[in-house]
C-alpha positions in Angstrom: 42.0 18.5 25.7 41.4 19.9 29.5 37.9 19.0 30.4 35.6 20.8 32.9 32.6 19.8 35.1 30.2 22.5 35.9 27.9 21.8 38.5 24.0 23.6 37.8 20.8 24.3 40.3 18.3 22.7 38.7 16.0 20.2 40.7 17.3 16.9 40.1 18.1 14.0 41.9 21.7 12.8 42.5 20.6 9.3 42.6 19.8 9.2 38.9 22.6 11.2 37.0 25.2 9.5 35.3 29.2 9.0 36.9 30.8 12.4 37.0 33.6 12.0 34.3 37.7 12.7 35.6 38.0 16.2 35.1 40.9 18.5 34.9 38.1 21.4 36.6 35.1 21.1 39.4 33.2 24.2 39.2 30.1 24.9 40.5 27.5 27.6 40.1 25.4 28.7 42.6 22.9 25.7 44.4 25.5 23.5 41.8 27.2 23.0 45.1 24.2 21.0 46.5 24.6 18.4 43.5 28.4 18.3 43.3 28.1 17.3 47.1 25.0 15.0 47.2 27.6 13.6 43.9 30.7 13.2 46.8 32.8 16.1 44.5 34.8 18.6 46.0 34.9 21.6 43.8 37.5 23.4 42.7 35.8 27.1 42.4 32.3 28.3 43.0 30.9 31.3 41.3 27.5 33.1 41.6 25.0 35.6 43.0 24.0 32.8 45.5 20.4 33.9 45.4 19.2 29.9 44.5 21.5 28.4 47.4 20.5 31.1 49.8 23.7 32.4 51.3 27.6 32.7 50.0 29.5 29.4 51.1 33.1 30.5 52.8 36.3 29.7 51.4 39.1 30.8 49.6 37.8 29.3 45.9 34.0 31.3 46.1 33.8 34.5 43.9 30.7 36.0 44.4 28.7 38.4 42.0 26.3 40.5 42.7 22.2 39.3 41.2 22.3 42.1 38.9 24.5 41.1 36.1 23.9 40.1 32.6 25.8 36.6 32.7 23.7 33.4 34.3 25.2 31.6 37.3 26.3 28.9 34.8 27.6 31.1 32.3 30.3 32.5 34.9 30.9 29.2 35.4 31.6 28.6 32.2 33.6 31.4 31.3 36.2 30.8 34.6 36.4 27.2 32.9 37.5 28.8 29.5 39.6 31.0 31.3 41.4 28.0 32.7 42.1 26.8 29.4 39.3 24.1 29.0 37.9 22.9 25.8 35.3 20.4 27.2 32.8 21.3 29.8 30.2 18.9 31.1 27.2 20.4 32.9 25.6 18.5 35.4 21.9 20.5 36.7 21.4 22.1 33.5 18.5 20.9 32.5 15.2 19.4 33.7 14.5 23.3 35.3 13.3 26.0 34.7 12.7 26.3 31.3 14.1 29.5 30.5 17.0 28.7 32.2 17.6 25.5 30.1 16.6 27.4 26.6 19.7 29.8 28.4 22.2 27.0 28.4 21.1 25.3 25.1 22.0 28.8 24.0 25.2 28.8 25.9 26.3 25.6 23.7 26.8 28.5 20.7 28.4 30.6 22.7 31.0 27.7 24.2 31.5 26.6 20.0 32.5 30.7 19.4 35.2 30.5 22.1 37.0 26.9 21.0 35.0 24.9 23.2 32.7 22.0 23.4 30.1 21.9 25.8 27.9 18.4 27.0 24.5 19.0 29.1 23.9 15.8 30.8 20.6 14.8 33.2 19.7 10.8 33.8 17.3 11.1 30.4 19.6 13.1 28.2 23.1 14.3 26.4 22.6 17.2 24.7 25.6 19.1 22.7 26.3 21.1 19.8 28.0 20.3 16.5 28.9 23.2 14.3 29.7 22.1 10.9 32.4 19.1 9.7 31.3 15.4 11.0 31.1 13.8 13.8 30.3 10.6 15.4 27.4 9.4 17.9 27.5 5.9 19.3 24.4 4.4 19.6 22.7 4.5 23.6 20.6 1.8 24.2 17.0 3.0 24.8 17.5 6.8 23.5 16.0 8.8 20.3 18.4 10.7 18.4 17.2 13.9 17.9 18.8 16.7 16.1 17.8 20.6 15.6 19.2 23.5 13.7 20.5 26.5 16.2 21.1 28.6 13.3 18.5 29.7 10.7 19.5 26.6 8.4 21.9 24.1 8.7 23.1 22.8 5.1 24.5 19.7 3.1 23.1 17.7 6.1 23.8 13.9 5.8 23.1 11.1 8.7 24.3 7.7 8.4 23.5 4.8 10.6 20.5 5.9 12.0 16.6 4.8 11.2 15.7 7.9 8.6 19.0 8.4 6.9 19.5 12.1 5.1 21.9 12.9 2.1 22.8 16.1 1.7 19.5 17.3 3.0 18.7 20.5 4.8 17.5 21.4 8.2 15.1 24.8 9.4 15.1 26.1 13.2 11.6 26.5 11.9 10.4 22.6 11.5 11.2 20.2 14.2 12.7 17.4 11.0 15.3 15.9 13.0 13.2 14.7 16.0 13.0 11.1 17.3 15.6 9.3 15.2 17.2 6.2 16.2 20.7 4.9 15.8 20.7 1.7 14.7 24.3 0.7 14.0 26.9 1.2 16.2 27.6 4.8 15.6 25.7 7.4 13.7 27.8 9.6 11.5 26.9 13.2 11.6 28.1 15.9 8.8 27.6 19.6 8.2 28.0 21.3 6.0 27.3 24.7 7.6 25.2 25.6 10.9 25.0 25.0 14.3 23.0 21.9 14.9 21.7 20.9 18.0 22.4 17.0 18.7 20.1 15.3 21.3 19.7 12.1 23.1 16.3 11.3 25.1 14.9 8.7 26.8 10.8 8.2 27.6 
């Protein structure tokens, strides 16, 4: 699977984020080019309206857009990774900002699951993705809750293994917060679905 690392503007410091992953893909979106090179990566394209980082960078891999569009900076990131037949992105700068820009790109983790793909928000206190139906596995990371939220309306036939409050076929509402602060306690939690988009979230204090 071709893998992608997006590089965001939100306020974070380099020092603190985890190892940039091999990628097949370096993109970065807008002030994203700040944190790929504070993270000593070269990108590959860089895409925005350039209104965060203040001014369009030269070079033969920048496609700028005009501010008034519907798509955010990260999104036509996103979409040229797609485009370039990746399956996995990674976004670095994603969260910790603004906080309608990250409630944007938890969004964007449906809209990455319509087209195929698998998206991973990263920061130095969390890993955030999406899981839409079937099961998955979560290894346990020393030091984080396991949190996990329905995107859709409900997410169905819900059962966790591994972790401190186990569920069997249980049922989760985008309108009560039941899936917060779990913990993994053996080596990896096992994750199944029966139907919905549930938001899976590791956090640190």
């Amino acid at each position: 699977m071709k893998q992608a690392v997006i590089f965001a503007g939100a306020s974070v410091q380099p020092e603190q984020q985890p190892p940039v992953p091999a990628a097949d893909l370096y993109v970065c979106a807008d002030a994203g080019v700040k944190l790929a090179q504070a993270l000593g990566v070269v990108p590959d394209w860089i895409v925005g309206d350039f209104d965060s980082l203040g001014s369009v960078p030269e070079g033969e891999n920048v496609e700028p857009f005009s501010p008034m569009k519907d798509d955010t900076d990260i999104l036509l990131a996103a979409k040229y990774a797609l485009s370039k037949g990746c399956r996995r992105l990674v976004f670095y700068g994603a969260l910790g900002g603004r906080l309608d820009h990250t409630v944007a790109n938890l969004q964007m983790l449906r809209f990455l699951a319509d087209h195929g793909a698998q998206g991973v928000l990263v920061d130095h206190a969390h890993w955030v993705t999406l899981q839409r139906g079937g099961t998955a596995v979560y290894p346990r990371r020393d030091g984080m809750y396991f949190s996990l939220f329905a995107m859709t309306e409900q997410c169905e036939d819900v059962t966790l293994e591994g972790v401190a409050y186990p569920l069997c076929h249980g049922k989760f509402s985008n309108a009560f917060p039941l899936g917060v602060s779990n913990e993994i306690l053996a080596e990896n939690a096992v994750v199944t679905v029966g139907r919905g988009d549930l938001l899976v979230v590791y956090a640190r204090d």
